[in-house]
N, C-alpha and C positions, 0 to 999 in steps of 0.2 A: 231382639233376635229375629232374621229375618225368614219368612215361611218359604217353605216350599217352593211355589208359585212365585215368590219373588226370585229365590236363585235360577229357577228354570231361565224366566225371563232377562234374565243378568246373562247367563250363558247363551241364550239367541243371541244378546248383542254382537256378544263376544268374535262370536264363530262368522256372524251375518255382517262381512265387512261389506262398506263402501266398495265396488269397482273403480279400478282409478285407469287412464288411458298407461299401458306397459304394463300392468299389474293381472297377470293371468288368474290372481284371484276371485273368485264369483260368493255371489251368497248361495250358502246350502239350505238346500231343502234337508236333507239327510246328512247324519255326518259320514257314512260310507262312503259318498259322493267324492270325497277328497282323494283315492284310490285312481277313481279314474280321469284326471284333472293334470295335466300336461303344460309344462311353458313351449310356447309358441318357438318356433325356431329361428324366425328373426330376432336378432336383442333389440330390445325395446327400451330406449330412451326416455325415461321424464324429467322434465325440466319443471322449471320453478313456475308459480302460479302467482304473480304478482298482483294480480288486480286482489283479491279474497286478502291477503295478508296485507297488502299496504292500506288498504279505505277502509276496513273491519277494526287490523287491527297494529298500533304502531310499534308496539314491542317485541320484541327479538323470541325467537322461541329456541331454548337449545335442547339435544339433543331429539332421541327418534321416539317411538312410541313404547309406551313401558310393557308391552309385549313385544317387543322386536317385531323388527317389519321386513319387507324383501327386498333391506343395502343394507343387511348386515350382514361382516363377513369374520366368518369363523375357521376353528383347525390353524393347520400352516400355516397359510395365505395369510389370516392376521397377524400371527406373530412375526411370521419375515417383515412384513410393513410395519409392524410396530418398531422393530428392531431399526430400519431402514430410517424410518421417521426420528426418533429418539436419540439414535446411537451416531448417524453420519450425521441427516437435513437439521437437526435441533443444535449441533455447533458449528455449523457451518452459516445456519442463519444467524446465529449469535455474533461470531467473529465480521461477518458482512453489515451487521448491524453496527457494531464497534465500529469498523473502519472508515464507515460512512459518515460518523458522528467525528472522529478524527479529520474525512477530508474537511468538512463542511467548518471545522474549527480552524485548519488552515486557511482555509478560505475568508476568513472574517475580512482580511483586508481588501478583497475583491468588492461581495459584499457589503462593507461598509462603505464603499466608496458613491457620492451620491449620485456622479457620471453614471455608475453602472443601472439604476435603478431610471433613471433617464434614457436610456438608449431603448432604440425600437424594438427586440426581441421580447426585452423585457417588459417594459411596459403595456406591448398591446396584450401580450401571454396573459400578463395580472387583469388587466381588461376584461378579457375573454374566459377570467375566474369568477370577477365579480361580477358578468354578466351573469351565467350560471347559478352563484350564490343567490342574486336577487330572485332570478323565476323560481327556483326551489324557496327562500324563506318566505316569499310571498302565496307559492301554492299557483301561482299565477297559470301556468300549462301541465299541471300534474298529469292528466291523462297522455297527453302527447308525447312527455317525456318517460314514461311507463310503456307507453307501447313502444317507441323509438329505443327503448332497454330491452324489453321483450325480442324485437326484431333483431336488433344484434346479436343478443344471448343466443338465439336457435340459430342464424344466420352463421354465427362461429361455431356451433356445432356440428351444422352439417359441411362447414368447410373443410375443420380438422378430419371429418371421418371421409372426407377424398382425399386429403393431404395423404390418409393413411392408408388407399386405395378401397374405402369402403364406398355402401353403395348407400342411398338416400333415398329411404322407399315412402319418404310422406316427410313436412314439415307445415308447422300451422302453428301462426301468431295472431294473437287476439290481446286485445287489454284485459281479460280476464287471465292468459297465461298462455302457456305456448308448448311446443311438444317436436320435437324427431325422430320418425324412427329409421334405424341405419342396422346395417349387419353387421359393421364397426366400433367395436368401445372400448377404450382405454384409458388411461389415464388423461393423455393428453388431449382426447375428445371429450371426456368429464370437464375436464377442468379449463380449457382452453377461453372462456367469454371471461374468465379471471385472471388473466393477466394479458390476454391478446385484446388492446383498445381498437374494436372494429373500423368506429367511424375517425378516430384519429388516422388511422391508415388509409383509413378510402380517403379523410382528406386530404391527406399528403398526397395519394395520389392523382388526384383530381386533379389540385395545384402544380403538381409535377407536367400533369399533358399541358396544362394549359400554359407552362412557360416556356413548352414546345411553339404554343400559336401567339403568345403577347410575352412584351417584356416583364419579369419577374418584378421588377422594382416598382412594377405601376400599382400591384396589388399587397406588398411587401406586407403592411401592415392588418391585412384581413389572412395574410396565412400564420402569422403568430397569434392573433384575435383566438381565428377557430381552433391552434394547437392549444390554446392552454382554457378555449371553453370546452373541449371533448376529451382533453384528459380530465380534468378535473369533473366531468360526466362520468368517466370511465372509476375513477375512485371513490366519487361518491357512492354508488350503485354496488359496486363490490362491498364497500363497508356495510354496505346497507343489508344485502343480502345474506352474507357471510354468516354472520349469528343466527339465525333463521333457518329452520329445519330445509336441506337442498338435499334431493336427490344428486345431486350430481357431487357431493361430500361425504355423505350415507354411503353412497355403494363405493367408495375406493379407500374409506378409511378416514376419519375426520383429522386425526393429528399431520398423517403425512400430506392428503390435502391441502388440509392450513399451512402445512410448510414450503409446499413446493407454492404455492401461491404466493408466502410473501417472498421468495427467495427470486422467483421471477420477475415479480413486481419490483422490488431494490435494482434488480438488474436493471432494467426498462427505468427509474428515475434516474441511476448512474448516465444513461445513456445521456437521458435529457439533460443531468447538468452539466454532462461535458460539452451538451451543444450551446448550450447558454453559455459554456467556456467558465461557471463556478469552481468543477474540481476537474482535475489532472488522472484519467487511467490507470498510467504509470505509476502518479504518488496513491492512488487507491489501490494499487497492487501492492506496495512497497507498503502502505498500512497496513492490508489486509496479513500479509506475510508477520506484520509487528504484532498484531491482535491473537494471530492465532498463538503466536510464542510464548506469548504471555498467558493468555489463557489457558495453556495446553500446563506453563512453568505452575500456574496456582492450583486449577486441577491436582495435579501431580504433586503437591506439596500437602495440600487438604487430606490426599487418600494417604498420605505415608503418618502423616498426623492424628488421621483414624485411624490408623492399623497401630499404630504405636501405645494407642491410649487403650 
């Protein structure tokens, strides 16, 4: 049984949080203190702290803190996004899931074919994977490649909140973590470094001016190199971080979150395999149309089955 003196000091902990940068919480001296204790009127951004959870520690942390913290959301506001997440983005990413694994079974004879796996796209792409897999299983640039994540993470954040005509009143990257703060937040400012691949876009753009000033064909095989080393940057790093307690999952809802991330993501691989010319739009549409029918036909057969029983 523990004394007195032990619960008091159990309850200092409690109350005496850590200040975190966004987090208008202080430690009290008093608990009256919380009366006069105000959130700041810029909204205030935290982003993830890479350096402390990736060299500390390598396992995944889920969920928030078993006192609730300040991205939890409750009342209406959760349950319309629960509803939102569950009821539309949960069969919609299902059926997108399906039709993908259909195109990609069409595709066998593409695919299988060993021309295809021979030709330049392809092969410098896979290249520019295994170069990536080697410096990560080796550990070889972990720091560079931590702050280079870091930098894009906040770098797309503070993009989306002008895309969304917000303002950017501080950004700061370090290998220990990073941080934005902007008067802009939404979803699509939360969540945008999870499915918007920064540096594949700045490469492509790079590539793009520069086949303004030199012929494309001279460097042909260093722009599929670097497309398929900075996506596969870009997916590594997402899966990595995703299980792992984020601010920027916590405050919009972890299920819908997760779903609009992978649903964007499928999109963005759709894209790239139609550029690699693997599946067909059209016959991914014409799948997707067949997946939902089906899905939608057993559904609807399962509930007339409960009801019946």
């Amino acid at each position: 049984m523990k004394t007195a003196r032990q619960q008091n000091r159990r309850t200092t902990r409690r109350t005496s949080v850590e200040p975190e940068f966004g987090d208008w919480r202080v430690p009290l001296q008093k608990p009256h203190e919380a009366e006069h204790l105000r959130p700041k009127p810029v909204s205030m951004i935290r982003r993830l702290r890479v350096q402390a959870a990736y060299w500390e520690s390598m396992e995944p942390v889920y969920g928030g803190e078993p006192d609730g913290g300040l991205y939890e959301i409750h009342g209406w506001k959760r349950f319309i996004r629960l509803c939102i997440g569950w009821c539309l983005l949960m069969p919609l990413s299902v059926v997108m899931v399906f039709a993908l694994m259909l195109q990609l079974y069409h595709a066998a004879p593409v695919v299988g074919d060993f021309n295809f796996w021979q030709s330049v796209p392809v092969w410098y792409a896979i290249l520019g994977v295994l170069v990536f897999a080697v410096l990560k299983y080796f550990h070889l640039v972990d720091p560079i490649l931590v702050f280079t994540y870091v930098l894009g993470h906040e770098l797309t954040h503070a993009i989306a909140a002008m895309m969304c005509f917000g303002k950017v009143e501080a950004l700061s990257v370090d290998i220990d973590g990073g941080y934005v703060d902007t008067d802009k937040d939404n979803l699509f400012v939360s969540l945008a470094p999870y499915f918007l691949p920064l540096w594949m876009l700045l490469w492509l753009g790079v590539l793009f001016i520069a086949n303004l000033i030199a012929p494309f064909e001279t460097y042909l095989h260093w722009f599929y190199a670097g497309f398929g080393f900075w996506w596969a940057f870009h997916v590594y790093w997402t899966l990595w971080v995703i299980p792992r307690e984020q601010p920027d999952l916590l405050e919009n809802g972890v299920v819908i979150s997760f779903l609009i991330i992978t649903i964007t993501n499928i999109v963005a691989l759709l894209l790239i395999l139609r550029c690699f010319g693997v599946i067909s739009l059209r016959g991914y549409w014409q799948d997707f149309q067949h997946c939902a029918q089906e899905i939608y036909t057993t559904y609807h057969d399962l509930i007339l089955w409960l009801i019946q029983r």
